[in-house]
C-alpha positions in Angstrom: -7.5 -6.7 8.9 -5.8 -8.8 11.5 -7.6 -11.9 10.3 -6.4 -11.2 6.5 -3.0 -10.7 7.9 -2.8 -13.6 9.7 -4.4 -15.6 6.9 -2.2 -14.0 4.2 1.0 -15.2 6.4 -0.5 -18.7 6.7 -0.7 -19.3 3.3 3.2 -18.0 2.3 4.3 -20.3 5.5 3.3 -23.6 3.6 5.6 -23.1 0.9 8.7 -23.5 3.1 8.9 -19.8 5.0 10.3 -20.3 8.4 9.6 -18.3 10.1 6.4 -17.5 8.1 6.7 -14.5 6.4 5.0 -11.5 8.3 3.7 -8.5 5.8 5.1 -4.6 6.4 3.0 -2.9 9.1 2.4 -0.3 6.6 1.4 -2.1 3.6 2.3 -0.7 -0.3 3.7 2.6 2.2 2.9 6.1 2.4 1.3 7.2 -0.7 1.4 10.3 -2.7 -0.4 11.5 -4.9 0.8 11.7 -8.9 0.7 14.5 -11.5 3.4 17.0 -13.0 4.4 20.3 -10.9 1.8 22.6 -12.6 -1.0 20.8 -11.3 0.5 20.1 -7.8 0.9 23.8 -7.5 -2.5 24.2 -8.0 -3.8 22.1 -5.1 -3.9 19.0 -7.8 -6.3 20.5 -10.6 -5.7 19.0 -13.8 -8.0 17.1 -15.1 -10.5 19.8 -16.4 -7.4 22.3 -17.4 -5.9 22.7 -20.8 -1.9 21.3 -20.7 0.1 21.8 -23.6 3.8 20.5 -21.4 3.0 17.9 -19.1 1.0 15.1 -19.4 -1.9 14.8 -16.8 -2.3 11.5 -14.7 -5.6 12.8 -13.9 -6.7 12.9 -17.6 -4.6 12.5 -20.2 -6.8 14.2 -22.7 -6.2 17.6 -21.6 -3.4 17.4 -23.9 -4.6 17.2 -27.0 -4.6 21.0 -28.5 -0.5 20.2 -27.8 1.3 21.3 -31.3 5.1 20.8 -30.0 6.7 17.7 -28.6 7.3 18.1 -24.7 9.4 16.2 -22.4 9.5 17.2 -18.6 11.3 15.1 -15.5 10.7 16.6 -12.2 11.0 15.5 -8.7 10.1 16.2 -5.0 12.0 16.5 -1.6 10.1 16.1 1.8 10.4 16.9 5.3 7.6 15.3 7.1 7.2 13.0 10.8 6.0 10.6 8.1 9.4 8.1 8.4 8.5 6.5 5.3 9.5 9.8 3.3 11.3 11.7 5.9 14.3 13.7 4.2 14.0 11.4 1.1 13.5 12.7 -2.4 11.0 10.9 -4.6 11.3 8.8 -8.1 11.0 10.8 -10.8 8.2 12.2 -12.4 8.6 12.4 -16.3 6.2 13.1 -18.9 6.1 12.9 -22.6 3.9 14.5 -24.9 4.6 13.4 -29.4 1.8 14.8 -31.5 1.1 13.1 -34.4 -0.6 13.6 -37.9 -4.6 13.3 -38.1 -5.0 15.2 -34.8 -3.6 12.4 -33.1 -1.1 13.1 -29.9 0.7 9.7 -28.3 1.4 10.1 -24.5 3.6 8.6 -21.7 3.7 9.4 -18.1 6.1 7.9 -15.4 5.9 9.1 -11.7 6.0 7.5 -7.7 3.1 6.1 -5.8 4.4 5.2 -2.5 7.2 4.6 -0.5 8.4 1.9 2.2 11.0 2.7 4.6 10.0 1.0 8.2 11.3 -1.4 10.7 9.1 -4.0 11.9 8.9 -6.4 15.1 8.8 -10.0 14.5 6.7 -12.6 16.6 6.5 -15.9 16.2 6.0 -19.6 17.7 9.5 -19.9 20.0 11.3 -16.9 18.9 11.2 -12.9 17.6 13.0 -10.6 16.0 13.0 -7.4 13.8 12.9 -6.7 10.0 13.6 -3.8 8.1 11.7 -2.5 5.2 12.8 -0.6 2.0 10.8 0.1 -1.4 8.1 1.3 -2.8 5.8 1.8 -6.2 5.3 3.8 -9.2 2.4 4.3 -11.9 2.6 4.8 -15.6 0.8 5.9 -18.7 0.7 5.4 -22.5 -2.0 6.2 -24.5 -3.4 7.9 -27.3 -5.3 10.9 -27.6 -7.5 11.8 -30.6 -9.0 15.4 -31.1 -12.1 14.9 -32.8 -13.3 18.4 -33.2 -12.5 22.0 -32.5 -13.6 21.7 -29.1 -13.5 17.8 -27.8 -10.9 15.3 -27.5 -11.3 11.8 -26.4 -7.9 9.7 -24.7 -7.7 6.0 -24.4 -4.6 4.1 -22.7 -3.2 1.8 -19.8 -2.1 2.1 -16.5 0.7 0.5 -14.7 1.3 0.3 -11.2 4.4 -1.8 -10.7 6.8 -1.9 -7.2 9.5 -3.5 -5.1 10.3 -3.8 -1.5 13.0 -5.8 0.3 13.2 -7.1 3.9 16.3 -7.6 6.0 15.4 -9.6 9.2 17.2 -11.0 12.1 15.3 -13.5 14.6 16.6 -15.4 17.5 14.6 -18.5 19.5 13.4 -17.4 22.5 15.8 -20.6 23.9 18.7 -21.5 22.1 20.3 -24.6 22.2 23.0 -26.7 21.2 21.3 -27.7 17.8 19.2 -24.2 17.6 21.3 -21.3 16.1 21.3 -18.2 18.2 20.1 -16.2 15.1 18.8 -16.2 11.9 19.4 -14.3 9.0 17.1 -13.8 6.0 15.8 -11.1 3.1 12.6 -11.3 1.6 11.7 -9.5 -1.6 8.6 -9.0 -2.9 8.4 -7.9 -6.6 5.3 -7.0 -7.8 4.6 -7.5 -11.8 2.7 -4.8 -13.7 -0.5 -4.9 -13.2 -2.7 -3.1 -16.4 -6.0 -1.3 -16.4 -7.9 0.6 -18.8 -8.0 4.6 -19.1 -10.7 6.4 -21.2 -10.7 9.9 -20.9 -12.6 13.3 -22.4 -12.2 16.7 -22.3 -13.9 19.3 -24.0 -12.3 22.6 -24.3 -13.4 26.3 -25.3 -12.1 29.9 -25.1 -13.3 30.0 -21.5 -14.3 26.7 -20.0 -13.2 23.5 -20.1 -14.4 19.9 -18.6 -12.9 16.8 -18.3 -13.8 13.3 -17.2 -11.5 10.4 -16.9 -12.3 6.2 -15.4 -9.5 4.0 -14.6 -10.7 0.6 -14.7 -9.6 -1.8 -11.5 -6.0 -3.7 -12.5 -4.7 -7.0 -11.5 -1.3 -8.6 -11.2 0.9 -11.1 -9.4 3.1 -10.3 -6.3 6.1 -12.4 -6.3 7.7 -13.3 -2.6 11.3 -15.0 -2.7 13.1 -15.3 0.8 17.0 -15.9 0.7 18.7 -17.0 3.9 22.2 -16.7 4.9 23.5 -19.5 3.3 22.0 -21.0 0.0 18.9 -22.2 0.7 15.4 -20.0 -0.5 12.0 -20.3 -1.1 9.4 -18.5 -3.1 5.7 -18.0 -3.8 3.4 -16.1 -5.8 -0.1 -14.7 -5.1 -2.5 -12.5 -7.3 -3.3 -8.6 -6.1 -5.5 -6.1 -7.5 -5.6 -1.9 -7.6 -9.1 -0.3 -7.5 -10.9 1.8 -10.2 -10.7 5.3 -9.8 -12.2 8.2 -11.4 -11.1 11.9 -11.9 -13.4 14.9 -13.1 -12.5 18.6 -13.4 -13.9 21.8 -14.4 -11.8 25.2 -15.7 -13.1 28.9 -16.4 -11.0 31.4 -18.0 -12.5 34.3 -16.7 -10.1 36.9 -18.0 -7.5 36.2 -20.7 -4.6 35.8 -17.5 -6.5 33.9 -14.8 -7.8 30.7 -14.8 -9.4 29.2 -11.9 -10.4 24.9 -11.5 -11.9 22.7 -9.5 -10.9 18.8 -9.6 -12.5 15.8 -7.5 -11.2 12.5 -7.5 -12.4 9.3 -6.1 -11.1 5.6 -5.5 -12.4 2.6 -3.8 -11.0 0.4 -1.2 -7.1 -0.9 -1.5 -6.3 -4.1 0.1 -2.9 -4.8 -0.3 0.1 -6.8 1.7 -2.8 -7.1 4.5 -3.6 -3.6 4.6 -6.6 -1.8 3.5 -7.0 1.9 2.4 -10.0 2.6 2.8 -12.0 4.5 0.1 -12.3 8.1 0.0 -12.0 10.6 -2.3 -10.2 14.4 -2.6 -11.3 18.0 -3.6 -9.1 20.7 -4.7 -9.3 23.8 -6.3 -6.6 26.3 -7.8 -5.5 29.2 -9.6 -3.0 30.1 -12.4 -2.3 33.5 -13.4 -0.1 35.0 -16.4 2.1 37.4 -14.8 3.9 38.5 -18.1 7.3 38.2 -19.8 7.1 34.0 -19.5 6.2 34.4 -15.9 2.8 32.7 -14.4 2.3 32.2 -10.5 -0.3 29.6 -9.1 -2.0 28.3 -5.9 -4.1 25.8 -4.7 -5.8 23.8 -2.1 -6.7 19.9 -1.4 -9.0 18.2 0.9 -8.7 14.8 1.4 -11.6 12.4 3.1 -10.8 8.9 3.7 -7.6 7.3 1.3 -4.5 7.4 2.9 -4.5 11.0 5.6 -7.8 10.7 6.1 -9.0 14.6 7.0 -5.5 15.9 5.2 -5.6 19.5 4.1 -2.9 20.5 2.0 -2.1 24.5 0.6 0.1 24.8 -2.2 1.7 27.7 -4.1 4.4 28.0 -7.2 5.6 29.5 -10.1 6.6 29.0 -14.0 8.9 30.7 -16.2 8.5 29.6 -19.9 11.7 30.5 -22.2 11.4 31.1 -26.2 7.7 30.8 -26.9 7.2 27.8 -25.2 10.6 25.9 -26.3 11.9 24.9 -23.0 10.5 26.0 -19.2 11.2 25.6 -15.6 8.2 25.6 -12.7 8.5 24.7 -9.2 6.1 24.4 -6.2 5.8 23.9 -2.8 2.7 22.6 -0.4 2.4 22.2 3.3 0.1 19.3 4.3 -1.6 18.5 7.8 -3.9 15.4 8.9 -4.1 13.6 11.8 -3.3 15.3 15.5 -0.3 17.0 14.9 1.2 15.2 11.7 2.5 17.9 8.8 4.6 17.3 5.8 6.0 20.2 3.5 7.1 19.3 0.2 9.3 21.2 -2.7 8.7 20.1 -6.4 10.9 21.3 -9.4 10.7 20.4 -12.8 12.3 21.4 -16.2 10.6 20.9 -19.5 11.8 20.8 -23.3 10.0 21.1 -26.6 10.1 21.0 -30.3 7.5 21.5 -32.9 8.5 18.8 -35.2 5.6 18.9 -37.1 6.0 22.6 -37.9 1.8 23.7 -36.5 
């Protein structure tokens, strides 16, 4: 990973960085995971579990029995040691949900990925210095879903991961002269351009268990790096980057008319990215959702993570939902405590509001 770092930096250097630009320690930043609050309350199950509100990054398909257009936003507030997220609330996540006539259903899906908040140490030939970090990436969805029978329903869409992240540095030469300033100042940004892939998704779905399967095909993009300096001069450069492939599967029983009870894996290869890698891994979770009554339902769950970005992470989640007017409008919110590492935590607090109409009149 050194040597890719190193090599990476070598290449920007040519086209007029000085000093050559130097990658964040942390790479894209401290991930998270995506979905709406139902399924993070439930340890992350969602893509083998029926969804009539939220979209599900997971699989998209689970959607499709949805007769009423939904629109949720929701968001999440941290306090972890991690000091990429630490007391920082997250980019929204909103979902949309428009069925359509024929048994089609058009999605759309907007939530974070990762954040960057860190200060770096500069090192270079003759001089050093520090830069400052802020940024950070998101995902989205849109797709169609298609209902081809009673039971099964096939989804078929893109994904977008798209991010930002700016640098402030100061650096001063280790001896400074008459014709050598005592410090420079720069920004670098990097922008990085959508970068597309391929979703196909299915779910099949009965009175009392459901399945679902969904493959994310790898995506590819360009990352953009301009540095201003204090003054007018700049210089720029662009480079190609890929996300990996990932793959979701999930499983649901109803086993009484109130309880419902799912298991969800999910798996991704290697990320290399800003001369980082993540490695592979993948996660298991299972969870609970049961119907209290009177618009009320109460959930829990549980994650294990091996490998991807807390390797060993355990995470234990719990929430609630309270649905208004058959279904019309509804507020949930959650709440998980996560551990990994040797004594690293993070406990997080997600809320989210959701709205509906039955335009088609189903």
């Amino acid at each position: 990973m050194i040597i890719l770092s190193l090599l990476f930096a070598s290449v920007v250097s040519v086209s007029g960085f000085s000093p050559g630009f130097q990658p964040p320690s942390c790479g894209i930043g401290a991930e998270t995971a995506g979905g709406g609050v139902r399924a993070f309350s439930m340890g992350g199950v969602s893509a083998g579990m029926p969804d009539s509100a939220m979209v599900s990054g997971a699989n998209p398909s689970v959607s499709a029995w949805a007769v009423s257009t939904a629109f949720s936003w929701g968001t999440k507030v941290r306090d972890t040691r991690d000091i990429s997220w630490s007391g920082a609330s997250a980019f929204p996540d909103i979902s949309m949900i428009v069925p359509m006539p024929y048994n089609l259903q058009f999605s759309a899906l907007l939530s974070n990925r990762s954040r960057i908040n860190r200060e770096d140490s500069l090192v270079f030939e003759n001089g050093s210095g520090t830069i400052k970090w802020t940024g950070g990436s998101a995902e989205s969805y849109m797709g169609l879903t298609a209902r081809v029978s009673e039971h099964l329903a096939f989804s078929l869409g893109g994904k977008c991961f798209f991010g930002s992240a700016l640098g402030d540095a100061v650096t001063t030469p280790d001896n400074p002269g008459h014709q050598v300033p005592v410090a420079t100042v720069y920004r670098d940004d990097l922008a990085f351009s959508p970068a597309w892939g391929a979703v196909f998704g299915a779910f099949m779905n009965t009175d009392y268990l459901a399945a679902g399967l969904s493959v994310v095909t790898d995506r590819s993009g360009s990352l953009n790096i301009q540095r201003d300096y204090a003054g007018t001069s700049s210089a720029d450069t662009t480079s190609n980057y890929s996300v990996p492939g990932e793959l979701y599967a999930g499983l649901s029983v109803r086993i009484i008319p109130r309880l419902a009870i799912g298991l969800d894996f999910y798996s991704r290869k290697a990320l290399h990215l800003l001369g980082k890698t993540t490695e592979a891994g993948s996660t298991a979770a299972s969870g609970f959702e049961v119907d209290a009554g009177s618009g009320f339902c109460i959930r829990g769950g549980f994650r294990a993570m091996n490998g991807l970005w807390r390797d060993g992470a355990m995470m234990y989640t719990g929430g609630a939902g309270y649905t208004v007017s058959g279904g019309k409008a509804s507020f949930d919110i959650g709440a998980s405590y996560e551990t990994w590492g040797a004594d690293q935590s993070e406990t997080v607090v997600f809320a989210s509001v959701m709205a509906s109409e039955n335009w088609l009149g189903r």
